[in-house]
C-alpha positions as semicolon CSV with decimal commas, in nm:
position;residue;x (nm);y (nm);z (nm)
1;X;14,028;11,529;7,923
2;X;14,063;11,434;8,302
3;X;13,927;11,143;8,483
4;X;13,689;11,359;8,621
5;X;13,539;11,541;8,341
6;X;13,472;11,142;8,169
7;X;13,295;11,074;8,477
8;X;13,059;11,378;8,489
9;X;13,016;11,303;8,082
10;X;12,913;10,935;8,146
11;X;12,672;11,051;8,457
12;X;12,495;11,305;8,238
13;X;12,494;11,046;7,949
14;X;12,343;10,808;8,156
15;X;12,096;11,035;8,330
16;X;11,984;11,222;7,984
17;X;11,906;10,777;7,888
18;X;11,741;10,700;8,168
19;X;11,528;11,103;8,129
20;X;11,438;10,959;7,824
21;X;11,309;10,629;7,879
22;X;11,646;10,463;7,678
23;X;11,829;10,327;7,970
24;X;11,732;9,971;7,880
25;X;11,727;9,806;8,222
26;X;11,633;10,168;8,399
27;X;11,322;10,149;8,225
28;X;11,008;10,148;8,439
29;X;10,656;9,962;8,301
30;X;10,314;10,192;8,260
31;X;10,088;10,151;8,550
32;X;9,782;9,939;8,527
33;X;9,441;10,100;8,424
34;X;9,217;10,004;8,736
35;X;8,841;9,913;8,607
36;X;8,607;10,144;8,665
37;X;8,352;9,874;8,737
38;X;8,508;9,745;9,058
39;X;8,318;9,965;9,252
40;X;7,966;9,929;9,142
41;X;8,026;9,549;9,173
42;X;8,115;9,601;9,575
43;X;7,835;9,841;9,642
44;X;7,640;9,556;9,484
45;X;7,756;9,269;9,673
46;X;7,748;9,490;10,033
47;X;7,367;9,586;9,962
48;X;7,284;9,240;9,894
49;X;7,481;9,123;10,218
50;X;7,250;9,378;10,419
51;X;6,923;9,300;10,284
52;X;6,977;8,933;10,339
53;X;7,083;8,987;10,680
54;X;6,822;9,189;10,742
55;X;6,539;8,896;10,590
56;X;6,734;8,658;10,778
57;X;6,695;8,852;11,120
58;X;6,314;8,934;11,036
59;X;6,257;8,585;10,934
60;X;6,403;8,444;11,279
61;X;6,215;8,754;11,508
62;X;5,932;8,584;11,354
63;X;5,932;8,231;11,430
64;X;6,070;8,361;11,781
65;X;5,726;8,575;11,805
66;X;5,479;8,276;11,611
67;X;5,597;7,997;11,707
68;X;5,752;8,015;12,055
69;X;6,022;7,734;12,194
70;X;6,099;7,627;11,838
71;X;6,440;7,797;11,888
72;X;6,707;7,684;12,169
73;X;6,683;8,011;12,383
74;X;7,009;8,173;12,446
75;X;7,202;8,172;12,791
């Protein structure tokens, strides 16, 4: 057996291991299961951003319109 023909056998050893999930260090981890729940909890938090914006503009057109010169006016 030549040099060369141990070589190719260790390569194809070593790549039939590694094919097989036996390489030892080769060996990759499972990906991570992502929770499904992540994006309800988003959606969630976004809507409640907008509504509260939206109370908070409403409530400050108001005292602008009711109660004029309680707020510093702008410019």
């Amino acid at each position: 057996m030549t040099a060369t023909d141990e070589s190719e056998r260790r390569l194809a050893e070593a790549l039939r291991a590694r094919a097989t999930g036996a390489g030892g260090r080769g060996t990759t981890r499972p990906a991570r299961r992502v929770a499904g729940r992540s994006g309800t909890s988003t959606a969630t938090a976004l809507l409640l951003a907008l509504l509260g914006g939206a109370a908070l503009g409403t409530a400050l057109a108001l005292v602008s319109l009711l109660a004029p010169g309680v707020l510093p006016p702008l410019g």
